[in-house]
C-alpha positions as CSV (number, residue, x, y, z in Angstrom):
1,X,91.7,107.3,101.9
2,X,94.9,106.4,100.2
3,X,95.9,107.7,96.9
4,X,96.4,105.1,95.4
5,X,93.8,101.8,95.6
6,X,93.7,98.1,94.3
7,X,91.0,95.3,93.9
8,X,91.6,91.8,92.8
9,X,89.1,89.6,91.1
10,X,89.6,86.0,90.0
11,X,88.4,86.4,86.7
12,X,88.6,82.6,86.3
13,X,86.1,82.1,88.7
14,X,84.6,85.1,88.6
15,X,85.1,86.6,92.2
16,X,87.2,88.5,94.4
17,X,90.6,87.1,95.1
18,X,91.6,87.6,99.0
19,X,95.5,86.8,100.6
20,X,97.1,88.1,97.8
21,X,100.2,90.3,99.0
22,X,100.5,93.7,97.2
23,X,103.3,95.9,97.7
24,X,103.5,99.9,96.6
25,X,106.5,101.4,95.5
26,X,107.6,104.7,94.8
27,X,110.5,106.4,91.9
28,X,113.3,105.3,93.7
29,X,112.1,102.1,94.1
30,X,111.7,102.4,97.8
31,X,108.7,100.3,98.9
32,X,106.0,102.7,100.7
33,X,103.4,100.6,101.5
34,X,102.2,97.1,101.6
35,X,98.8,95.6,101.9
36,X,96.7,92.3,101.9
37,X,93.5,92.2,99.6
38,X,90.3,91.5,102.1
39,X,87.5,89.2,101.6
40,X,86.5,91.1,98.8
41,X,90.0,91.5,96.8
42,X,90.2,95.2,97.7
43,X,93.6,96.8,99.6
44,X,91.9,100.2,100.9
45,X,94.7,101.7,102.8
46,X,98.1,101.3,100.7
47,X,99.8,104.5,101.8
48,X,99.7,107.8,102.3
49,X,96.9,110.2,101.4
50,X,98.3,112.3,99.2
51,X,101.9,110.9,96.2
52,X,104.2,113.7,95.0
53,X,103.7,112.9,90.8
54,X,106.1,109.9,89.6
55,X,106.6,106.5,88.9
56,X,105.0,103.6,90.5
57,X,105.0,100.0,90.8
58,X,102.2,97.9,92.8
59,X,103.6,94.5,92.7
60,X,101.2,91.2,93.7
61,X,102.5,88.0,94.4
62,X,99.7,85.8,93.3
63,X,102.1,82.7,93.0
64,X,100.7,81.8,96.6
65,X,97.2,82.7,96.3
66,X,97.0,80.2,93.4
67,X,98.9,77.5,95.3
68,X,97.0,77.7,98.2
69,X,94.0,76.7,96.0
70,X,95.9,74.4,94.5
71,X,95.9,75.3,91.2
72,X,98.7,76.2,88.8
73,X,99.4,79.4,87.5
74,X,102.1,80.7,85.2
75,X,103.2,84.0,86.8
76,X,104.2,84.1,90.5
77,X,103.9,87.7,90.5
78,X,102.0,90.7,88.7
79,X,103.9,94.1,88.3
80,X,102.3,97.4,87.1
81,X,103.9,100.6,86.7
82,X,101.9,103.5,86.7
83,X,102.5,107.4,86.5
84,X,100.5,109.6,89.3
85,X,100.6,113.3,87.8
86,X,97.6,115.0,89.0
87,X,98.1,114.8,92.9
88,X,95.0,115.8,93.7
89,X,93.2,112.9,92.0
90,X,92.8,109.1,93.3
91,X,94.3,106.1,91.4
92,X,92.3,103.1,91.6
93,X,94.6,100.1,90.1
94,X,92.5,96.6,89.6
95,X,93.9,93.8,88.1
96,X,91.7,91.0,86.6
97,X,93.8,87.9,87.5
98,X,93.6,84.4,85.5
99,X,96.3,81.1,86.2
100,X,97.6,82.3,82.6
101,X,96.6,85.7,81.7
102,X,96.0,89.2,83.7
103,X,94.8,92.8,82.6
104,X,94.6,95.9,84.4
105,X,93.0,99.5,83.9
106,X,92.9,103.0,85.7
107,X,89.7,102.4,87.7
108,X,87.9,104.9,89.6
């Protein structure tokens, strides 16, 4: 499994949001993985197994999932940064996603 994990849900509507485009990048801003989020919003391979601790960034471009629904939405994308300092423990990212509002926790 990867280290690190996401899920989407439409909070809106209430349900998973699939085609988004997430991206994982690591402390020098390289980009180490990218993933799409399935039927059922989740990306569960984005990267490697195991991160060296550090800053990262998972980055979703939600602009075109809300276009191709046609709806309008105020952010094109959604960036988190997150710390991984305990390389033996998974990071499970979500992000509850609305046209004009997001939030996000450490998930398990």
């Amino acid at each position: 499994m990867s280290h690190v994990t996401t899920h989407v849900l439409d909070a809106a509507l209430g349900r998973p949001a699939p085609g988004i485009d997430v991206g994982l990048s690591g402390p020098s801003g390289e980009i180490i993985a990218v993933g799409v989020t399935d039927a059922d919003g989740r990306v569960k391979d984005l990267g490697p197994e195991v991160l060296p601790a550090g800053d990262y960034r998972l980055e979703f471009e939600v602009g075109s999932y809300f276009t191709a629904a046609g709806r309008t939405a105020f952010y094109p994308r959604v960036t988190i940064d997150f710390i991984v300092t305990d390389v033996d423990e998974h990071y499970h990212v979500p992000l509850l996603l609305s046209p004009f509002a997001y939030s996000t926790y450490r998930g398990s």
